[in-house]
N, C-alpha and C positions, 0 to 999 in steps of 0.2 A: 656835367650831369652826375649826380651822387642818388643813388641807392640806396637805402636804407633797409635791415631786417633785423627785426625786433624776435627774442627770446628769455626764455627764463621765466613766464609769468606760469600759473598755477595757482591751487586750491590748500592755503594752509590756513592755520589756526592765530589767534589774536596772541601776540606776545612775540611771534614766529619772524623769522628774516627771511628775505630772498635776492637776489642778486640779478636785475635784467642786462643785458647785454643790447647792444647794436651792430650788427656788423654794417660798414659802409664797401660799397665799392667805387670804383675811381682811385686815381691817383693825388687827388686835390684835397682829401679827407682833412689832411691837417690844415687846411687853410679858413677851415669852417668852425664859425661857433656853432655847439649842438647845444640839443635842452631835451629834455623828456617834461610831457604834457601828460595831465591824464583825462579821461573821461566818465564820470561818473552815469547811468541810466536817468536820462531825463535831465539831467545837467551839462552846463557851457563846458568845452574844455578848457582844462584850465593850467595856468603854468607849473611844473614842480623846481625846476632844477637846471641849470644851465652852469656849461664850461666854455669859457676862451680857446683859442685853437690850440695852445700848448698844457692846458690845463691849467697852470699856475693862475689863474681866476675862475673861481665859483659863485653863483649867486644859488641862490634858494626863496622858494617861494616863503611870504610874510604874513598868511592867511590867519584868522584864525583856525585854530586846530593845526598848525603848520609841521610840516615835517622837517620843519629847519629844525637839528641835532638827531633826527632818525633816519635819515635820507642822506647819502652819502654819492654825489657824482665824480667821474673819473673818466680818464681817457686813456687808449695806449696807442700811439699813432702810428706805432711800426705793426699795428694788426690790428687800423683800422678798425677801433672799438669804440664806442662810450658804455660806461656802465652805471647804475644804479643801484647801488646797497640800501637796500630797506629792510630798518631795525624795527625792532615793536610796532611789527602792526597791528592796526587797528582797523575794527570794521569800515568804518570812513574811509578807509584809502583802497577798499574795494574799487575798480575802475578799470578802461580798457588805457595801458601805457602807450603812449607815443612817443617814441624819439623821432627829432626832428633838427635839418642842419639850415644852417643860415651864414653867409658872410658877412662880415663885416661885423662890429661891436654886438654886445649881446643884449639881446630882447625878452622881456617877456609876455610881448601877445605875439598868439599864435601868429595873428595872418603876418606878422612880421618873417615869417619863417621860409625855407622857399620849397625844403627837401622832406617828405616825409614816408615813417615806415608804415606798414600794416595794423599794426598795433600788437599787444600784447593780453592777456587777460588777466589781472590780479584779484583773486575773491580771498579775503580776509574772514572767514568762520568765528564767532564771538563765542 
């Protein structure tokens, strides 16, 4: 069983960075691929960003508008994190964040997923 607690989201401006975090609990954290999902008002959630259990693989979502090259994911597994670096935002990527853990190879639809956090809030101001 893994835990999830999402932080970091808030209310900045269009151009602005922010940085979400996940803390996991358990001891099994590194055994898990994570991903952060977002959710837009009246919209599917949808994939952003996924790591491998040691990090050294990244996928990103391939959307149009994508945050592939502004979106930056990572782990640190000696403190049970995954994070999220978001560069130039943009109004669009307003949405509630979700980090989310899964075994085994990595996925990009949700119900593939097994663990998930509270969510986050990100409003991007244009």
């Amino acid at each position: 069983q893994v835990q999830l607690v999402e932080s970091g989201g808030g209310l900045v401006q269009a151009g602005d960075s922010l940085r979400l975090s996940c803390a996991a609990s358990g001891r099994t954290f590194s055994r898990y691929t994570m991903g952060w999902f977002r959710q837009a008002p009246g919209k599917e959630r949808e994939f952003v960003a996924s790591t491998n259990w040691n990090g050294a693989s990244t996928y990103y979502a391939d959307y149009a508008d994508s945050v592939k090259g502004r979106f930056t994911i990572s782990r640190d597994n000696a403190k049970n994190t995954v994070f999220l670096q978001m560069n130039s935002l943009k109004s669009d990527d307003t949405a509630v964040y979700y980090c989310a853990g899964k075994s085994g190879r990595y996925a990009a639809r949700w119900s593939d997923y097994d663990y998930w956090g509270q969510g986050t809030q990100v409003t991007v101001s244009s």
